[in-house]
C-alpha positions in Angstrom: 0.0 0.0 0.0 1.5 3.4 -1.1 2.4 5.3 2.0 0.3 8.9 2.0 0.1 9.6 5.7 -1.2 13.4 6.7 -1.1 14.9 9.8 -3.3 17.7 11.1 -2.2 20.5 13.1 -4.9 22.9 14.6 -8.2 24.2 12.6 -6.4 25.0 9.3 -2.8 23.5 9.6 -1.2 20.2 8.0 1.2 18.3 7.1 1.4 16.1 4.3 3.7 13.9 2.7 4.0 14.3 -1.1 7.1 12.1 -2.3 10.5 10.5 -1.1 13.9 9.7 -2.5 15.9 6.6 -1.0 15.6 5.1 2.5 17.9 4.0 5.0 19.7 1.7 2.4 20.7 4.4 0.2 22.6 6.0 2.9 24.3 3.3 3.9 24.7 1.8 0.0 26.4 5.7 -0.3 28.9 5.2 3.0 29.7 1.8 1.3 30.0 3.5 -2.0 33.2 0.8 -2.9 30.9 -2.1 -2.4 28.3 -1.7 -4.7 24.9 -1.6 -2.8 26.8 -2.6 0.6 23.9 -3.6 2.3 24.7 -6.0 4.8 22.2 -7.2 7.8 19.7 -4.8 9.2 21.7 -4.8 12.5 24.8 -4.0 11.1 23.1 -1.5 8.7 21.6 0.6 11.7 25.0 0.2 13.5 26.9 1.9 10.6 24.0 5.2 10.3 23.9 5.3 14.0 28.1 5.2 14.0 28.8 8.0 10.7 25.9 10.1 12.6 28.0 10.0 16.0 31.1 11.1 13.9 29.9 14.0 11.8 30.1 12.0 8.8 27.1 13.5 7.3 27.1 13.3 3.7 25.6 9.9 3.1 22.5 11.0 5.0 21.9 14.1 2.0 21.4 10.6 -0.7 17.3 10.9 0.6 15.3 13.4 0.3 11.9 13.7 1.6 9.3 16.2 -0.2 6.2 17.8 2.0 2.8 19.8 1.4 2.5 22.1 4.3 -0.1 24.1 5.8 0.5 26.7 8.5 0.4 30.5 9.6 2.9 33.0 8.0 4.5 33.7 11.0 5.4 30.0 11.2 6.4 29.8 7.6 8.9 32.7 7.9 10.9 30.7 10.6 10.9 27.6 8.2 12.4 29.2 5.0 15.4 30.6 7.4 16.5 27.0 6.7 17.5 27.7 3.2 19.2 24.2 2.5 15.9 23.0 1.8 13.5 23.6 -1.7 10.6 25.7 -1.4 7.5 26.9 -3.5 4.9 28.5 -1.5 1.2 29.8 -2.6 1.2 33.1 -4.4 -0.9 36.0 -3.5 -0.2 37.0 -6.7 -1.7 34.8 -8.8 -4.5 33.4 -6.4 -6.9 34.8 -3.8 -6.0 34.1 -0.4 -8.4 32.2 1.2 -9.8 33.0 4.8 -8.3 30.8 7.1 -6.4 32.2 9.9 -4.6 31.7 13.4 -7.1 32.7 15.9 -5.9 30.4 19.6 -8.1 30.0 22.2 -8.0 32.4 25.0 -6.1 29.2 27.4 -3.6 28.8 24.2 -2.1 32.4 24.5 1.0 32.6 26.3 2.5 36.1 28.4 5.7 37.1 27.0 9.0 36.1 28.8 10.8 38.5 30.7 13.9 35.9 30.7 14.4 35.5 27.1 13.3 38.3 24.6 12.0 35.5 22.2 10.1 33.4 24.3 6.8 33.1 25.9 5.8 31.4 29.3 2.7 31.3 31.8 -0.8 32.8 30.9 -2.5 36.1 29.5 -4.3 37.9 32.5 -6.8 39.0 29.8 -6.9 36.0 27.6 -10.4 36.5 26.5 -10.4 40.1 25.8 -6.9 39.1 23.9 -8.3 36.1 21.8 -11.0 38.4 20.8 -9.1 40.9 19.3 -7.1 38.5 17.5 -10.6 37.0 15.8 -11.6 40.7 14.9 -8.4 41.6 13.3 -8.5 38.8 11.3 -11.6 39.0 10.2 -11.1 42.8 9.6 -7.7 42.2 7.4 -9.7 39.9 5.1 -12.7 42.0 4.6 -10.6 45.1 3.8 -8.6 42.5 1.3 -12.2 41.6 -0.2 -13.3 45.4 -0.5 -9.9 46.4 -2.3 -10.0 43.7 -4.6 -13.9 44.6 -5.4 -12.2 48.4 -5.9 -10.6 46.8 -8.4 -6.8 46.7 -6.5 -4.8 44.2 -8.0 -4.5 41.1 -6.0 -0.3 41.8 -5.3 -0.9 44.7 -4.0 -4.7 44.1 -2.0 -2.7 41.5 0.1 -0.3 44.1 1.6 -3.7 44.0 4.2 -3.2 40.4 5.1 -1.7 39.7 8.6 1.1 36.9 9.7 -1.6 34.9 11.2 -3.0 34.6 7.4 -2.1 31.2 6.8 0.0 29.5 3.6 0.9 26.3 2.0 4.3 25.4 0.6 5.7 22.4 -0.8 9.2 22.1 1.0 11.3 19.4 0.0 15.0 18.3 2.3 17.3 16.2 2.4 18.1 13.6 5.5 21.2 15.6 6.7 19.6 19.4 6.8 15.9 17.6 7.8 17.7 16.4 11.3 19.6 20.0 11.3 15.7 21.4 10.9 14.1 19.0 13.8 17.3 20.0 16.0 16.6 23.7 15.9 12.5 23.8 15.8 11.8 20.7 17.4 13.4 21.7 20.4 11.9 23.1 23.9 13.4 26.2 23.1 11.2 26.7 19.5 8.1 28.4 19.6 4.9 26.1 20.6 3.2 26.5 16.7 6.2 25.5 15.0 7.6 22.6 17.1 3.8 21.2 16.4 4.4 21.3 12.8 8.4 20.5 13.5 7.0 17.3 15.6 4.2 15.8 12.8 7.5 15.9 10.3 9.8 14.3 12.8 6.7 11.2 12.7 6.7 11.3 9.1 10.3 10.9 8.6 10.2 7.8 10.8 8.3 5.9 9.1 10.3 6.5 6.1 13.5 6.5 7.5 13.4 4.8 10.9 17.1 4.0 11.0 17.9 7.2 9.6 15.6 8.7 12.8 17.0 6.3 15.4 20.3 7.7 15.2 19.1 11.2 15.0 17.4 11.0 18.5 20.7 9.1 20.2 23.0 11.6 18.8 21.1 14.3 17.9 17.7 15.1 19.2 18.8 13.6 22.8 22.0 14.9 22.9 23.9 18.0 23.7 27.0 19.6 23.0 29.6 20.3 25.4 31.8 23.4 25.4 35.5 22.8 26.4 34.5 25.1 29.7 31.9 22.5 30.3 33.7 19.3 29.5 36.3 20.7 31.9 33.7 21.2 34.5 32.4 17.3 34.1 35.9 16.2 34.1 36.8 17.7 37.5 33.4 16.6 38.6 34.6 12.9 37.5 37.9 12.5 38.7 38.0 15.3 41.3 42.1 15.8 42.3 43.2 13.8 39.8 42.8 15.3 36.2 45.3 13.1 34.3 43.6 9.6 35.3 40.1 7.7 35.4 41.0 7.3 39.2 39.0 8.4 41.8 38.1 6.4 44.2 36.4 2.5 44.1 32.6 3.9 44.7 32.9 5.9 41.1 35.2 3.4 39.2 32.3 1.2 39.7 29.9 3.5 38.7 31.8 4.0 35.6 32.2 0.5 34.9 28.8 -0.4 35.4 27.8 2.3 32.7 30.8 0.6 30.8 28.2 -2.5 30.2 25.5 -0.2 29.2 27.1 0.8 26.7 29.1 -0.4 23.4 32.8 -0.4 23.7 33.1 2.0 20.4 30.3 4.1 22.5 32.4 3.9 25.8 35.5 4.7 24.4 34.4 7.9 22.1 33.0 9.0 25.8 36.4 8.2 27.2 38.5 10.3 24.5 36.0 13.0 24.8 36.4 13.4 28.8 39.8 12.6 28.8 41.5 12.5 25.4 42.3 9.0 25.2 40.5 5.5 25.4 39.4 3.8 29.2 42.5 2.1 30.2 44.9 3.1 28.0 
């Protein structure tokens, strides 16, 4: 059965998948490039995206491509083209009338803005109600002064100058694997604004089913991981092995704790941990 899965987002928004290039095989078959298709067993296949993801080896993952029919407010689609890696065609105002669908939340869907962080937004609006009202009559405002100048006879390019970010669009937006993982990383993040990690999270689903090897990696060394400054990894270090910087040795309590995770993990896994913390390998 031909995959068409569609995910909807709110009253108006969606996400839709149009078309695909490759799958986890083709990045693998390109990181094997001397051996032909190089697939081996799924295991070992999984092992090798998971391992050239851990090491920045990120080529292989640009061999698939995954094209999308999206729906969502301006203000969203304005974050989303930022990521210019990927292909875009969006809905003209130009050449069509824009229909009447807009973002209007709910009075308990407003958020106060953050005193913490300029671009954020946290807690509740006071005046919610009296705020999601005037949102509703603005937007119905705009689009009955776009109506009225194109019955003046404006041209439509210019009677859309009316049209508010909360108008929404539809794009087709088409990326491949290695800037789609870049994209999740940045908007499917706490840190993104709540409308566009919805949109950011419905793609992330999408591209597991397509790619689910492809996605595994992405949330063990990507979406779950973090990046540690040499400040920081200095900090963890002294943390670690307290007065003795040069040496795994600290006392018998956290050598076992450090072994124990040993088993958790694979030896490659272990060891990249190891040179990270300490610049070489455990035990050597």
């Amino acid at each position: 059965m031909a995959y068409n899965r569609s995910i909807t987002i709110g009253e108006h928004g969606f996400v839709r998948f149009v078309d695909k290039m490759g799958d986890d095989a083709a990045i693998v078959q390109a990181a094997r490039v001397s051996y032909g298709a190089g697939t081996k067993s799924v295991r070992e296949d999984a092992h090798l995206i998971n391992h050239l993801l851990r090491n920045g080896h990120t080529s292989p993952f640009e061999m698939v491509q995954l094209k999308l029919h999206i729906s969502c407010p301006i203000f969203e689609a304005r974050q989303m083209v930022r990521h210019r890696t990927a292909s875009w065609n969006e809905v003209s105002g130009r050449y069509s009338v824009m229909e009447d669908k807009f973002w209007g939340p709910a009075a308990a869907d407003l958020r106060a803005q953050s005193f913490k962080d300029k671009q954020s937004t946290e807690g509740s609006v006071e005046q919610a109600e009296e705020a999601s009202n005037t949102i509703a009559t603005c937007n119905k405002e705009a689009y009955a002064s776009y109506m009225k100048l194109l019955d003046l006879g404006v041209g439509r390019e210019q009677a859309r100058a009316v049209l508010p970010l909360s108008l929404y669009t539809q794009f087709y937006w088409r990326v491949d694997g290695n800037n789609l993982m870049k994209y999740l990383k940045l908007r499917d993040d706490h840190h993104a604004q709540h409308e566009i990690r919805e949109t950011a999270k419905a793609i992330r689903l999408i591209a597991t089913d397509l790619f689910p090897r492809m996605m595994e990696a992405y949330e063990e060394n990507v979406g779950g991981a973090a990046i540690l400054t040499k400040t920081q990894l200095q900090a963890v270090e002294a943390m670690l092995i307290q007065d003795h910087p040069s040496s795994w040795g600290v006392d018998k309590a956290m050598t076992h704790k450090m072994l124990h995770w040993n088993k958790q993990l694979s030896a490659s896994v272990f060891n990249d941990l190891s040179q990270k913390l300490y610049g070489s390998a455990y035990g050597s």
